[in-house]
C-alpha positions as CSV (number, residue, x, y, z in Angstrom):
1,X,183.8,116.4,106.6
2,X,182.4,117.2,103.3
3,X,181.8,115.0,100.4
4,X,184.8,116.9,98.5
5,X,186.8,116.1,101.5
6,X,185.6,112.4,101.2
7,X,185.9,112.2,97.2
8,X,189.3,114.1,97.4
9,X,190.7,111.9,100.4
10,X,189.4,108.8,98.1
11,X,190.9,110.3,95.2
12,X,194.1,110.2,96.9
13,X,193.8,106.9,98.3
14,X,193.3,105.3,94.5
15,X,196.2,107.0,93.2
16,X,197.9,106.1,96.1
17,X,197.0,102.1,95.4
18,X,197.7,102.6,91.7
19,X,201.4,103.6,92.1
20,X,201.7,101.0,94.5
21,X,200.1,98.6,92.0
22,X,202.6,99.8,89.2
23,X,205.4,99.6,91.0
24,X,204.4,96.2,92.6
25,X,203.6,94.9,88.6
26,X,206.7,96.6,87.4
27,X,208.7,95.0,90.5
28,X,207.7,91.4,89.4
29,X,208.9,92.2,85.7
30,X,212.0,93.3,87.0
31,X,212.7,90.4,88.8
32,X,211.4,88.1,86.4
33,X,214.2,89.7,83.6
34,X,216.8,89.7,86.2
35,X,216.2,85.8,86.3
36,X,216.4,84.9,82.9
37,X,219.1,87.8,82.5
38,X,221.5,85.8,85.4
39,X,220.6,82.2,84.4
40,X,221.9,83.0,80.9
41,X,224.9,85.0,82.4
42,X,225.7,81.9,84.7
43,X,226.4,80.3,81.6
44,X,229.7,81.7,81.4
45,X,230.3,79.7,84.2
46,X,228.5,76.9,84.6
47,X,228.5,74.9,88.2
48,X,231.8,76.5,90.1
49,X,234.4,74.7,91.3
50,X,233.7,74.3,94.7
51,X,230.0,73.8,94.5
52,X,230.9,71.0,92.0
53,X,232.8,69.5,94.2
54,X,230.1,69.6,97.8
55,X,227.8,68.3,95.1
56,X,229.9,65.1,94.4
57,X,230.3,65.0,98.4
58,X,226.4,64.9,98.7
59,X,226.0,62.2,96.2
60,X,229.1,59.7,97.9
61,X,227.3,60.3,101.4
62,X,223.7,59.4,99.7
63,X,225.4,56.4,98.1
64,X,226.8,55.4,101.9
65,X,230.0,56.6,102.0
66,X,230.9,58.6,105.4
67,X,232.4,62.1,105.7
68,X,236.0,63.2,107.2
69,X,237.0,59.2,106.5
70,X,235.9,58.0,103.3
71,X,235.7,61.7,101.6
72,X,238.0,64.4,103.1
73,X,236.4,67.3,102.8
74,X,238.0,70.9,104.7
75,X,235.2,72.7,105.8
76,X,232.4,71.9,108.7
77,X,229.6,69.7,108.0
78,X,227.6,72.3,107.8
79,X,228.9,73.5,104.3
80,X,227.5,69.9,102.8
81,X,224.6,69.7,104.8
82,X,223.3,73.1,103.4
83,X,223.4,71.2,99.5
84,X,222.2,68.4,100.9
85,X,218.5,68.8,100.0
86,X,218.6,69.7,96.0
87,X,221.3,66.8,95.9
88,X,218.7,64.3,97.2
89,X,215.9,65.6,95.8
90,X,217.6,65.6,92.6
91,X,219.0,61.8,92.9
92,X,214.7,61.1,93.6
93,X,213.5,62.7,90.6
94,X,216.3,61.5,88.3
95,X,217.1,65.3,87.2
96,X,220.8,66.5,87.1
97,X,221.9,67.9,90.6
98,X,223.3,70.9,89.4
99,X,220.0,72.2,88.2
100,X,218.5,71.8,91.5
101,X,221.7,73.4,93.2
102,X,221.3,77.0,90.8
103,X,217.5,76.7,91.9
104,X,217.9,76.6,95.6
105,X,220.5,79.6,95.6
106,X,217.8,81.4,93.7
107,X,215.6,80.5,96.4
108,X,217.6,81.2,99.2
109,X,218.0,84.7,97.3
110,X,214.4,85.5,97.2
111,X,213.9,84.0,100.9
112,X,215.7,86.9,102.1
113,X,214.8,89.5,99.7
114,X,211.4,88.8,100.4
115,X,212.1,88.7,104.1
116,X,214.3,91.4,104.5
117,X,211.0,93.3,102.9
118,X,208.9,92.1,105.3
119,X,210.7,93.4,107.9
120,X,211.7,96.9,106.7
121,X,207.7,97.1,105.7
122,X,206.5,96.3,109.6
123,X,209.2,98.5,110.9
124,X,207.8,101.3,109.1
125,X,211.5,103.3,107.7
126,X,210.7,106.6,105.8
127,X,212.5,105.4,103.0
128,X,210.7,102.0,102.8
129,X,208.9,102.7,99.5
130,X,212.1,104.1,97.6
131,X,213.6,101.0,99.1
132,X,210.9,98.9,97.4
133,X,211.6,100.2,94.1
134,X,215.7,99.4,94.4
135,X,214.3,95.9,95.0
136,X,215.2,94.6,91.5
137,X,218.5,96.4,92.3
138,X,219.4,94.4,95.4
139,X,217.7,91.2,93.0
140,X,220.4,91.6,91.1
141,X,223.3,92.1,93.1
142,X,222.4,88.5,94.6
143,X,221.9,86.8,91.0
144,X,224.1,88.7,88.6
145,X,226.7,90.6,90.7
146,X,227.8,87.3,92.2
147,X,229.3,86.0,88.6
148,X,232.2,83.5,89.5
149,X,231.3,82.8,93.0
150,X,227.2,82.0,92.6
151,X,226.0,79.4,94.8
152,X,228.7,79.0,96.8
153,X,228.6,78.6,100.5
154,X,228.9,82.4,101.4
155,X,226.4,83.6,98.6
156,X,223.5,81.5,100.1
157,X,224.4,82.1,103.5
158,X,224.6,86.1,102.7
159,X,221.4,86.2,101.2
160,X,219.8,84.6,104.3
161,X,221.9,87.2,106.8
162,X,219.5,89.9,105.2
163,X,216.4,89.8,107.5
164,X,218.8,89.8,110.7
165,X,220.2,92.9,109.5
166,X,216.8,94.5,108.9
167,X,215.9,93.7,112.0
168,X,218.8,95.3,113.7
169,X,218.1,98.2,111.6
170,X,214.5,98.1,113.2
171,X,215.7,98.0,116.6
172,X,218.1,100.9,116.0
173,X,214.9,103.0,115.4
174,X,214.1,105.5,118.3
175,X,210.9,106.9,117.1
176,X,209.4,103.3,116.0
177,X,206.0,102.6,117.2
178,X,206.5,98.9,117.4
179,X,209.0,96.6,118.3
180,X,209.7,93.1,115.9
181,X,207.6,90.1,117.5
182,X,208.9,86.8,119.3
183,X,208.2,85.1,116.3
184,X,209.6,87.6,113.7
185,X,212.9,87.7,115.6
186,X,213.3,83.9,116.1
187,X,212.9,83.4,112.4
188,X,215.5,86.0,111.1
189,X,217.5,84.4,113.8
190,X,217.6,81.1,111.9
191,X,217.5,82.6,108.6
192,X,220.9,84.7,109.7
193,X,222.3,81.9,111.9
194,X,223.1,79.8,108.5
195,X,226.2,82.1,108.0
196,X,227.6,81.6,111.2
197,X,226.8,77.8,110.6
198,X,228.7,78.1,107.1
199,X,232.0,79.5,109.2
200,X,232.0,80.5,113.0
201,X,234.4,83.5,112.1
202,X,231.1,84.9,110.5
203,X,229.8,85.4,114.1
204,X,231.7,88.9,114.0
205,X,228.8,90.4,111.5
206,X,226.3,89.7,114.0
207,X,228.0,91.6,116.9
208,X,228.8,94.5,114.9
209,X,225.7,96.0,114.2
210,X,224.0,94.5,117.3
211,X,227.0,96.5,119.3
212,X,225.6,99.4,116.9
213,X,222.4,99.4,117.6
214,X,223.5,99.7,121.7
215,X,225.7,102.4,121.2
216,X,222.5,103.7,119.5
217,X,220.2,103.5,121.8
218,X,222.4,103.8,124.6
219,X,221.1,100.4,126.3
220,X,223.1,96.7,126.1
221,X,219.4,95.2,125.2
222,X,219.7,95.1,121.7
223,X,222.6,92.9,122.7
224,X,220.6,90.2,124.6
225,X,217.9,90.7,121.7
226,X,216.0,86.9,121.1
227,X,217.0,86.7,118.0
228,X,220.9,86.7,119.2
229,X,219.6,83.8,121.7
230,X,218.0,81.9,118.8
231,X,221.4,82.5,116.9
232,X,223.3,81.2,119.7
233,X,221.1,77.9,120.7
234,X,221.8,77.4,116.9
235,X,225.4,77.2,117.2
236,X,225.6,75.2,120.6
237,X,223.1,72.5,119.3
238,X,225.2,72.5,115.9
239,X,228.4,72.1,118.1
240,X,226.6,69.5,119.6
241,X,225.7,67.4,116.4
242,X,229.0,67.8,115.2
243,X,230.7,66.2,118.4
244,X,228.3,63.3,118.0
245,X,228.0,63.0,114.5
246,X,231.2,63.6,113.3
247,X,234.0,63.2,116.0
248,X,237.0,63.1,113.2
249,X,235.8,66.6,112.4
250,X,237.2,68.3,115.7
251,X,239.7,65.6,116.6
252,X,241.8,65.2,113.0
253,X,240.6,67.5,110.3
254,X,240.4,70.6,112.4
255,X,243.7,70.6,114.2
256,X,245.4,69.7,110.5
257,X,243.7,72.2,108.9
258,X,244.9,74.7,111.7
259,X,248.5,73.8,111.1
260,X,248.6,73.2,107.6
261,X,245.9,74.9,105.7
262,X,245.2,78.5,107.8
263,X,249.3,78.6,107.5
264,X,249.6,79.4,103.4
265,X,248.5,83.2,103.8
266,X,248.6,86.1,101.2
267,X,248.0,89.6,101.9
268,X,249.3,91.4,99.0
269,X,247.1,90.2,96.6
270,X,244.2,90.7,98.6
271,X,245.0,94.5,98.4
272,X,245.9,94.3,94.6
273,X,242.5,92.3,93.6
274,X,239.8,94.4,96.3
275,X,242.3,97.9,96.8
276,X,240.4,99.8,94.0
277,X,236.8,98.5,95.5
278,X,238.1,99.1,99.3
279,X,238.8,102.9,97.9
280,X,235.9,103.4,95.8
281,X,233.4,102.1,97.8
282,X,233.5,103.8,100.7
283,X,234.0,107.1,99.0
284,X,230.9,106.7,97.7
285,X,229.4,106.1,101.1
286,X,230.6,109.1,102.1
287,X,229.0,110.9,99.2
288,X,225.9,109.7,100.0
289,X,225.8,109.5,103.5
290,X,223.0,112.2,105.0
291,X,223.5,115.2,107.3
292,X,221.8,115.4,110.5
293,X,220.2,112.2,111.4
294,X,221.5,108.2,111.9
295,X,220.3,106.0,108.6
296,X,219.5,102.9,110.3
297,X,219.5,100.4,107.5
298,X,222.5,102.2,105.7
299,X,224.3,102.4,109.2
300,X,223.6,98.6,109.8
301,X,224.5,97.4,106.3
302,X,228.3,99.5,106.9
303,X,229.0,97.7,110.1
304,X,228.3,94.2,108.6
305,X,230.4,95.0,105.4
306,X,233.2,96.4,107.7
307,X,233.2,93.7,110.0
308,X,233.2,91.0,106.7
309,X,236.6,92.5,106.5
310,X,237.9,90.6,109.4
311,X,237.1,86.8,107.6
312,X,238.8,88.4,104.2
313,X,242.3,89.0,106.1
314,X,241.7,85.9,108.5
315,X,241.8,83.6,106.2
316,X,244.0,85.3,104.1
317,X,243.8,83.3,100.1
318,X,242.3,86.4,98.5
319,X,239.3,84.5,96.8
320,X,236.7,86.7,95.9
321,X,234.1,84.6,97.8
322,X,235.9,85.4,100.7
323,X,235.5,89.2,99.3
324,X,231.7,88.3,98.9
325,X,230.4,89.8,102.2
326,X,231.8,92.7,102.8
327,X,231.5,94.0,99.3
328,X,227.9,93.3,99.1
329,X,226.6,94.9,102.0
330,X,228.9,98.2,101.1
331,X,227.1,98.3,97.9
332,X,223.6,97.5,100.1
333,X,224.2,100.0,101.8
334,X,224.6,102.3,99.0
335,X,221.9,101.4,98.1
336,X,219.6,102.0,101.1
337,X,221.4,105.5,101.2
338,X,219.9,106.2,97.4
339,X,216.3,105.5,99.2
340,X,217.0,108.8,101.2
341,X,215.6,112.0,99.6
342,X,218.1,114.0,98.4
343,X,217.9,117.1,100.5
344,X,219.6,114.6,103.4
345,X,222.5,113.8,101.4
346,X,225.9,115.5,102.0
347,X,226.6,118.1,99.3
348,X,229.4,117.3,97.0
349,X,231.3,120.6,95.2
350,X,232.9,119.3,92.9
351,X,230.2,117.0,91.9
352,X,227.8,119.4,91.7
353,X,229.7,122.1,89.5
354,X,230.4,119.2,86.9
355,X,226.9,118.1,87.3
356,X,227.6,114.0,87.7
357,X,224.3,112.3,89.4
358,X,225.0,110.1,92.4
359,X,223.2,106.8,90.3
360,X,226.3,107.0,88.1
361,X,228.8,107.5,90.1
362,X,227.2,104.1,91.7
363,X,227.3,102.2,88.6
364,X,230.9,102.9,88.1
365,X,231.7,101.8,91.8
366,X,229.7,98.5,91.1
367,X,231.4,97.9,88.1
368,X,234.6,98.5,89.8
369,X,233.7,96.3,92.7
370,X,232.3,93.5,90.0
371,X,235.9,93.2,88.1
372,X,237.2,90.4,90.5
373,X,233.7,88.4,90.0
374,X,233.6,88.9,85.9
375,X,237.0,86.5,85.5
376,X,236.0,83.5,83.7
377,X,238.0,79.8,84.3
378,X,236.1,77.4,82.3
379,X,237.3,73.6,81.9
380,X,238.2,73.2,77.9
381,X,235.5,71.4,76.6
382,X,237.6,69.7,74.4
383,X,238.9,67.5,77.2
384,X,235.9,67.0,78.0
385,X,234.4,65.7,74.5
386,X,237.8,63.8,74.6
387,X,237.0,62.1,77.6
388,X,233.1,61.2,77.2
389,X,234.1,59.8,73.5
390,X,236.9,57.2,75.2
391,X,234.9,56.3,77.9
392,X,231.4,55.3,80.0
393,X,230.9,57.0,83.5
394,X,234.9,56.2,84.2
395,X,236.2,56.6,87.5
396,X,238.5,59.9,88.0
397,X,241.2,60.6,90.1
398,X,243.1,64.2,90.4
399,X,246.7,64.6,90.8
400,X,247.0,68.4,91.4
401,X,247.0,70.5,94.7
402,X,244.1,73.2,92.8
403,X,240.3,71.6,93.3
404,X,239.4,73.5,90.1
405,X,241.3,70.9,87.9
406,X,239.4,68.6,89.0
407,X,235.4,69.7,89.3
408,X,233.8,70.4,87.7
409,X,235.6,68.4,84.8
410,X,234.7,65.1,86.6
411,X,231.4,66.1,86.5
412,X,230.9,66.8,83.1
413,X,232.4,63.7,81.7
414,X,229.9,61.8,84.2
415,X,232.3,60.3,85.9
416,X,232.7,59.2,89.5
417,X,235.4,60.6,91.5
418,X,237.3,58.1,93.6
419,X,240.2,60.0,95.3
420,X,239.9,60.3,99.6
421,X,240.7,63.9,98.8
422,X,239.4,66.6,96.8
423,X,243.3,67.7,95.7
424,X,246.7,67.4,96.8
425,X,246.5,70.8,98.9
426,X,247.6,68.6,102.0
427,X,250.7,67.6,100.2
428,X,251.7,70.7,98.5
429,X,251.0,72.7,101.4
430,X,253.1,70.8,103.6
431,X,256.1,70.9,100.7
432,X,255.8,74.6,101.0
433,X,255.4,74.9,104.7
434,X,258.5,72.5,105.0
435,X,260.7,74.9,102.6
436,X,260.1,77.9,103.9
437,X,260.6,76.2,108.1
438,X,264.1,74.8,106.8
439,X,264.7,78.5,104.9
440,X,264.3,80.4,108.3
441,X,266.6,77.5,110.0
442,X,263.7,75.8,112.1
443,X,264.5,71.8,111.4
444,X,262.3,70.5,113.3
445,X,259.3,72.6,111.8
446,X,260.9,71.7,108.2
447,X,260.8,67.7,109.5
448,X,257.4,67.8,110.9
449,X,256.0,69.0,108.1
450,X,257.8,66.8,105.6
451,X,256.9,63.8,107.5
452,X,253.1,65.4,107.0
453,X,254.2,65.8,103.2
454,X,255.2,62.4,102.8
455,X,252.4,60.8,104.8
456,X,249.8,62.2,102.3
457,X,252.0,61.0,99.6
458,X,252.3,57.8,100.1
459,X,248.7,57.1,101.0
460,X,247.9,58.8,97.8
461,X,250.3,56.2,95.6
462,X,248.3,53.2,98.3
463,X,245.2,55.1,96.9
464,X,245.6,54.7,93.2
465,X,247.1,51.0,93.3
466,X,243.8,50.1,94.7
467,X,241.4,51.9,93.0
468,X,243.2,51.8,89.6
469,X,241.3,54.8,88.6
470,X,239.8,55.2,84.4
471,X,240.8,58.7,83.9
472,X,243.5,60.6,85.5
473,X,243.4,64.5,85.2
474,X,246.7,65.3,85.8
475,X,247.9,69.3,86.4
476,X,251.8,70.1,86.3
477,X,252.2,71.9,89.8
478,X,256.3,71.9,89.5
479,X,257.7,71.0,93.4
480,X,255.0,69.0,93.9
481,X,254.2,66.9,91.0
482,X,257.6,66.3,90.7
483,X,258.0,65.0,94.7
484,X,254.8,62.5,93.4
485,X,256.9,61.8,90.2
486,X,260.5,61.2,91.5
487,X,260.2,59.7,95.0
488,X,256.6,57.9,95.6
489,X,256.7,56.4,92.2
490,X,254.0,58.0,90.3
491,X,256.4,57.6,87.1
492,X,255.7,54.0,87.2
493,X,251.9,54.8,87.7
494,X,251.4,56.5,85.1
495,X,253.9,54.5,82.6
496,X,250.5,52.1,82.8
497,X,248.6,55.2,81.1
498,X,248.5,57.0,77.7
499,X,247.8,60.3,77.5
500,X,244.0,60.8,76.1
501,X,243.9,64.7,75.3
502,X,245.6,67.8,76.9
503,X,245.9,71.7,76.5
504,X,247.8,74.5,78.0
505,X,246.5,73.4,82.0
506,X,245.8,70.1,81.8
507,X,246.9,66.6,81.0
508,X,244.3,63.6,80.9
509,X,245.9,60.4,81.3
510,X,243.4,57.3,80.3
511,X,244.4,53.6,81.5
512,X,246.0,51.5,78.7
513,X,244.0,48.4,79.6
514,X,240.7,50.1,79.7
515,X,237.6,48.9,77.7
516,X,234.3,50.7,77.5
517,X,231.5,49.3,78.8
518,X,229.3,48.1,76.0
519,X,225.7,50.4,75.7
């Protein structure tokens, strides 16, 4: 070789290292505005609903209390464990849990960012550099795009499916010269394991695109990969814990939830709130998806998001965090199909004669898809200032079947809230369930779950005899506040309260003998 060879080959190398240094610098910035850009967008929003409440869980169970018997909580164990740590480290260095809580969702969004990277960068994909530079982009559809929903249960544990799925994507690759190691595939394993953890139903995302990847390759191996084995010792052991740990879980709080809660289904409004995304979407998919060969990641990404479809209509309540899933991998894989060169993508007439680029057409999908996640439901914070100026860390008790009454007001006012259950959703449920059973002529459905109805109430008018809550936040429901009101004696209850402050949602009741603590 010659030395122009040499200084030309060296040449090429530098520049070579240079763009990868720009983009790597630019990268960081990117990320970096996309933080401060989402922490000040989460201020529309502040701690959500249901993360407020898992929070308050976390704190009752570090001050001793025991879940499924002193705090009823709906969902597996799992779903408090995963807050858990920020709660308890927050309670040892005397910060506010909540900041703790935003930070580990950031975290657990870079963990599998950063991951997912690793991965796609050992496997070796054509498109991995393109990919590198829509980084930012997938950034922000974990810190932004998430809007009302961020932090909760099925953010985090989306953001830690990531690597599995790049990894499936590396084993659908024929021509790759090396296969993921032991290690590499127990860890994604974990990291995607957490969704499953969160809800079983999730398990459906991993045996898509494992199913994929055989059909694929033509071999059930992919199947009986390790990291499905790592996934699956996850689960048993978890089972395992549960059963020993927390026995009311499977033997009371399960079975009700069965028969009460999975019962209240809607299906129309799931189509009304995601139709527009569910037709957009995937027309853009199409747009983009390449002629002549099998995109691996994009392919991957589609089965997931397809198969997040079957949790949306399972459990049937329409809330976009339910919706979470499967619209974020359709948009991922958009994404890993704008890391293709062009010349693979599918040629578009109309498109082309009217001269619209693709990167537009995907910014007004995403802002489609984003509609549902842009709503904003904050607590009036003149209830709040209300409440803090009447009182010292009161104790709060909730008399509606909606959780978002509730938390985070509670939270805000520092107060500490007493109540079993997180909202009357037992109650009101089973008033609804028993209407429509004696509407369809079933008696002894309409009975059962009246007897269920009036169960819960009464224990709930036991409840606040005893703990003679501070603050009451009180939320007209119709049939059910007026069951509390009319037969269980909540009249007389709250004939021992004034009313504090209220607006259009919300009534706060404040004891008439109460006296605030002195500083």
């Amino acid at each position: 070789m010659s030395v122009s060879d040499d200084v030309g080959a060296w040449s090429r190398w530098r520049s070579q290292d240079l763009a990868e240094s720009l983009v790597s610098s630019r990268s960081v910035f990117a990320f970096a505005a996309i933080t401060v850009l989402s922490i000040a967008w989460q201020m529309r929003w502040g701690t959500i609903p249901d993360t407020s409440w898992l929070t308050t869980v976390c704190e009752r169970m570090l001050s001793g209390e025991r879940l499924y018997s002193q705090i009823h909580e709906t969902n597996p164990p799992f779903s408090v464990w995963l807050y858990l740590p920020p709660v308890a480290a927050a309670r040892m260095l005397g910060v506010a849990p909540e900041i703790l809580v935003q930070a580990w969702t950031y975290l657990a969004a870079l963990i599998g960012l950063l991951f997912s990277g690793a991965i796609i960068k050992r496997a070796g994909f054509t498109e991995t550099r393109l990919l590198f530079a829509l980084g930012p982009a997938f950034y922000a559809m974990l810190v932004i795009f998430p809007g009302n929903v961020f932090s909760e249960r099925e953010h985090i544990g989306i953001a830690l499916f990531m690597p599995l799925l790049a990894l499936h994507a590396w084993r659908a690759r024929k021509e790759a010269s090396t296969q993921p190691s032991s290690g590499l595939a127990g860890l994604a394993g974990l990291s995607g394991g957490a969704l499953l953890l969160i809800k079983p139903y999730y398990a459906i995302m991993v045996l898509a695109p494992a199913l994929l990847v055989a059909a694929h390759r033509r071999s059930l191996r992919p199947v009986f990969a390790l990291e499905h084995w790592v996934i699956g010792g996850v689960c048993i052991a978890y089972l395992a814990a549960v059963t020993l740990i927390y026995p009311e879980f499977l033997r009371d709080v399960y079975p009700q939830l069965a028969d009460v809660y999975a019962q209240e289904r809607i299906f129309l409004p799931i189509v009304a709130c995601y139709g527009i995304t569910c037709w957009c979407l995937p027309l853009l998919i199409w747009w983009l998806w390449p002629t002549g060969r099998f995109p691996e990641l994009a392919a991957i990404a589609l089965a997931a998001s397809i198969a997040g479809l079957f949790p949306l209509f399972y459990q049937a309540k329409g809330w976009t965090y339910h919706a979470y899933p499967t619209i974020f991998y359709a948009i991922a894989t958009i994404l890993c199909l704008l890391a293709l060169p062009r010349s693979e993508r599918q040629p578009v007439w109309l498109l082309s004669r009217i001269g619209v680029p693709p990167r537009a057409l995907v910014l007004v999908g995403v802002a489609a898809a984003f509609l549902p996640y842009s709503t904003v439901e904050q607590t009036d914070y003149v209830l709040a200032d209300a409440i803090r100026a009447a009182t010292d860390r009161p104790t709060v008790a909730l008399i509606s079947p909606d959780l978002s009454a509730g938390h985070p007001l509670s939270r805000m006012v520092d107060g500490q809230f007493v109540s079993t259950h997180v909202s009357d959703w037992l109650g009101a449920y089973s008033l609804d369930l028993s209407r429509r059973a004696a509407l369809s002529g079933d008696a002894s459905e309409a009975a059962r779950y009246q007897a269920i109805m009036v169960r819960y109430a009464e224990s709930k008018r036991e409840e606040f005899e005893r703990l003679r809550p501070d603050v009451i936040i009180f939320q007209d429901d119709g049939p059910w506040t007026r069951q509390l009101i009319e037969r269980f004696g909540f009249d007389a209850i709250l004939a021992r309260y004034r009313v504090l402050a209220e607006d259009k949602r919300l009534r706060i009741y404040l004891r008439n003998d109460y006296v605030r603590p002195s500083p």
